[in-house]
C-alpha positions as CSV (number, residue, x, y, z in Angstrom):
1,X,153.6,38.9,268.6
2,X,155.0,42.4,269.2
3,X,152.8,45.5,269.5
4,X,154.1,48.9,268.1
5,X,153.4,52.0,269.6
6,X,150.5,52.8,267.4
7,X,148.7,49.4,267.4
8,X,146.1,47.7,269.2
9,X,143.6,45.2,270.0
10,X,140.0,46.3,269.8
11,X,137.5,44.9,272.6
12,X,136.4,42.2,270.4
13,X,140.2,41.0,270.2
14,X,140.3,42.4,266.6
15,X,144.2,43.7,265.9
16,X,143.9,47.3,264.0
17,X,147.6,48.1,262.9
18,X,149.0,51.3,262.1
19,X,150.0,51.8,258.5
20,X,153.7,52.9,259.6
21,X,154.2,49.5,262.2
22,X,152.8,47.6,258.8
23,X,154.7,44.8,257.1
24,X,152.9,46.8,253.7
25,X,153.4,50.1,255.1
26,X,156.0,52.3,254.4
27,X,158.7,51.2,256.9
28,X,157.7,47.4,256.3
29,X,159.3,44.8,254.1
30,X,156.7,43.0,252.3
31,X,157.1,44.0,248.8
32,X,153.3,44.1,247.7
33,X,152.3,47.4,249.2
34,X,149.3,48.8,250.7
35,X,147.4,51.2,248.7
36,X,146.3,53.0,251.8
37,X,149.7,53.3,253.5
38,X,152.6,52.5,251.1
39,X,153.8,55.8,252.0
40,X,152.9,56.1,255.6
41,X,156.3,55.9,257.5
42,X,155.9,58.4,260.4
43,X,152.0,57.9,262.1
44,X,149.9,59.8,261.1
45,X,146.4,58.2,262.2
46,X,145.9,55.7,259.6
47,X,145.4,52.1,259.9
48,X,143.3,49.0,259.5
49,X,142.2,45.4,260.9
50,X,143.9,44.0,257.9
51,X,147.7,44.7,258.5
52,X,150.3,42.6,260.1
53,X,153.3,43.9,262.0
54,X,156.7,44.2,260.6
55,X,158.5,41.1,260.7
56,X,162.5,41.7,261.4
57,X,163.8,45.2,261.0
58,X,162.6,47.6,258.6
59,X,164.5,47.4,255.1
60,X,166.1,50.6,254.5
61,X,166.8,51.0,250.4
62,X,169.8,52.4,250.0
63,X,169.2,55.7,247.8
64,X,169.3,55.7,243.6
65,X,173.1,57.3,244.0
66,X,174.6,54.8,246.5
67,X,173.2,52.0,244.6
68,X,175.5,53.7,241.3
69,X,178.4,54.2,243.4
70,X,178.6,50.6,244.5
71,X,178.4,49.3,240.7
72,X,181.2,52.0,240.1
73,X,182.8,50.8,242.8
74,X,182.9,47.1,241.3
75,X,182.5,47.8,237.5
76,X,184.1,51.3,237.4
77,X,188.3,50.0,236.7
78,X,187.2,49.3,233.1
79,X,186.1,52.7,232.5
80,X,188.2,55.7,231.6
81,X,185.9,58.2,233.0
82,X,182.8,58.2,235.3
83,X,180.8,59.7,233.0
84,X,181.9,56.0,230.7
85,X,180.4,54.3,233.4
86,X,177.4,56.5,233.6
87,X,176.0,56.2,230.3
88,X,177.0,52.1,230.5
89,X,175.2,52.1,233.9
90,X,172.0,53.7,232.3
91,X,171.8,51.2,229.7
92,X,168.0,50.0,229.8
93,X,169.7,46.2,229.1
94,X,171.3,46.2,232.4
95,X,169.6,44.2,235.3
96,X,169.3,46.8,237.7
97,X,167.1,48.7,235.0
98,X,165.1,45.9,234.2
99,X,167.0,44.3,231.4
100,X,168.8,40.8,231.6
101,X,172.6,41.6,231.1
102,X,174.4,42.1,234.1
103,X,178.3,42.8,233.4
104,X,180.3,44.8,230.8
């Protein structure tokens, strides 16, 4: 098992892991989060004996605006405008938003 930079093993061969080399942290890719370090993606001294390390390479979400731009990219031909596919992309029923229709 790899060690990040940040990590160790205590004297009674405990594993502390940093919160940022965490598969809850913030750079990990577990989706159930840590409470202590869901945010934690630089180090910043915080860690515990309960974390494992990141398995594969950190997830990086792509942000809110390239996420649109690759629907409008395969939805956006049926639209006049943008802003058409705007309001259709904001639909609540959509699946992205948490509804269960998917296409126009």
């Amino acid at each position: 098992m790899a060690m990040g930079a940040h990590s160790f093993t205590d004297s009674a061969g405990r594993r502390w892991t940093a919160c940022c080399e965490c598969n809850r942290g913030g750079n990990g890719n577990d989706r159930d989060k840590c409470v202590a370090g869901w945010q934690c993606v630089e180090w910043n001294g915080l860690g515990c004996f309960l974390g494992s390390p990141i398995v594969g390479e950190p997830a990086l979400k792509p942000s809110r605006a390239k996420q649109r731009y690759r629907r409008f990219l395969e939805y956006g031909d049926s639209f006049q405008t943008f802003l058409d596919f705007c309001r259709w992309d904001a639909d609540p029923r959509r699946s992205w938003n948490g509804g269960q229709e998917c296409a126009r």
